[in-house]
C-alpha positions in Angstrom: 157.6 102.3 131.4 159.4 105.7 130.7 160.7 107.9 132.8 158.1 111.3 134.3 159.8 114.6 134.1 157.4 115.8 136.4 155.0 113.3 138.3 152.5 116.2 139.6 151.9 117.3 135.8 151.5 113.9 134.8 148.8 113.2 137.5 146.7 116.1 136.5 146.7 115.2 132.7 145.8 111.8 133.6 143.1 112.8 136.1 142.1 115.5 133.7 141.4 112.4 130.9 139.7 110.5 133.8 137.5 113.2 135.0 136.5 113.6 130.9 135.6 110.0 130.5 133.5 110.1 133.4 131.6 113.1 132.4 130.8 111.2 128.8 130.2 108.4 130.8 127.3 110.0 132.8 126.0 111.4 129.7 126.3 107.8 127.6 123.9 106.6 130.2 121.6 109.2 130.7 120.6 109.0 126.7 120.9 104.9 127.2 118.2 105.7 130.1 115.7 108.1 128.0 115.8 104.9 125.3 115.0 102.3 127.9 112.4 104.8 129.6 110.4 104.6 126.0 110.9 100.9 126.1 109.3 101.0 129.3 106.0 103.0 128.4 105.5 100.9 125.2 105.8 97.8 127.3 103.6 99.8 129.7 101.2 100.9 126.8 101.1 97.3 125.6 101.3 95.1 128.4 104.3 93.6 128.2 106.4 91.9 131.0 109.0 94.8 132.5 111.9 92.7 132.5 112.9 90.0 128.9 115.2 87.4 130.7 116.2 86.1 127.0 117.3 89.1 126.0 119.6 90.2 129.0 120.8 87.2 128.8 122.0 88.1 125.1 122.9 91.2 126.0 125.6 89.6 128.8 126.9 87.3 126.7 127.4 90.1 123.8 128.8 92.8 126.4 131.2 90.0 127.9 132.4 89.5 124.9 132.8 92.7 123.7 135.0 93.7 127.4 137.5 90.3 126.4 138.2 92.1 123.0 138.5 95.8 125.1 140.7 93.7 127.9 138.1 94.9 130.3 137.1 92.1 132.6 133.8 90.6 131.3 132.7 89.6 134.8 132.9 93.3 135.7 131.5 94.4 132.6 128.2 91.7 133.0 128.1 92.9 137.1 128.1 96.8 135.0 124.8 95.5 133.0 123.3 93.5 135.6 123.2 96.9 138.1 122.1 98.7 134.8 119.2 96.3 134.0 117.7 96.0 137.7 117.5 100.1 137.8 116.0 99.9 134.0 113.3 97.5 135.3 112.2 99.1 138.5 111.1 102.0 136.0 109.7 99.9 133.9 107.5 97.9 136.7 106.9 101.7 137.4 106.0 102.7 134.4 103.4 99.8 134.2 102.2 100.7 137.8 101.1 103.7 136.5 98.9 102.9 133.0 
């Protein structure tokens, strides 16, 4: 690791990229949340089941593998999807409350 002229400079640049990571973050899922909301009416619309057990499980074993190539922790990345998925289905469960 190199040397840091100044420490307190470095910080803020590095909290600066943080803070901007975090903000695309919040967007990235509020888009990935208007998608899964018009999954959720068409299930709605059509009766489907809220929730498609064979396709989260796909969807861990693809985003588990896709953290081991980013040397993110895939564990942490499949805990990431499972919070995503159980938030995803309450609105569609919701969503087919209300049809």
């Amino acid at each position: 690791m190199t040397a840091v002229e100044d420490p307190r400079a470095e910080l803020l640049r590095l909290r600066a990229s943080i803070d901007n990571i975090d903000a695309a973050l919040v967007f990235m899922l509020a888009e990935r949340f208007r998608c899964t909301q018009q999954v959720g009416q068409l299930k709605a619309t059509h009766r489907m089941p809220p929730s498609d057990p064979g396709r989260e499980e796909q969807q861990v074993a693809r985003l588990k593998a896709l953290a081991a190539e980013a040397h993110l922790d895939p564990e942490f990345a499949e805990k990431w999807f499972n919070f995503v998925v159980a938030e995803v289905i309450r609105h569609h469960t919701a969503a087919a409350e209300g049809q």
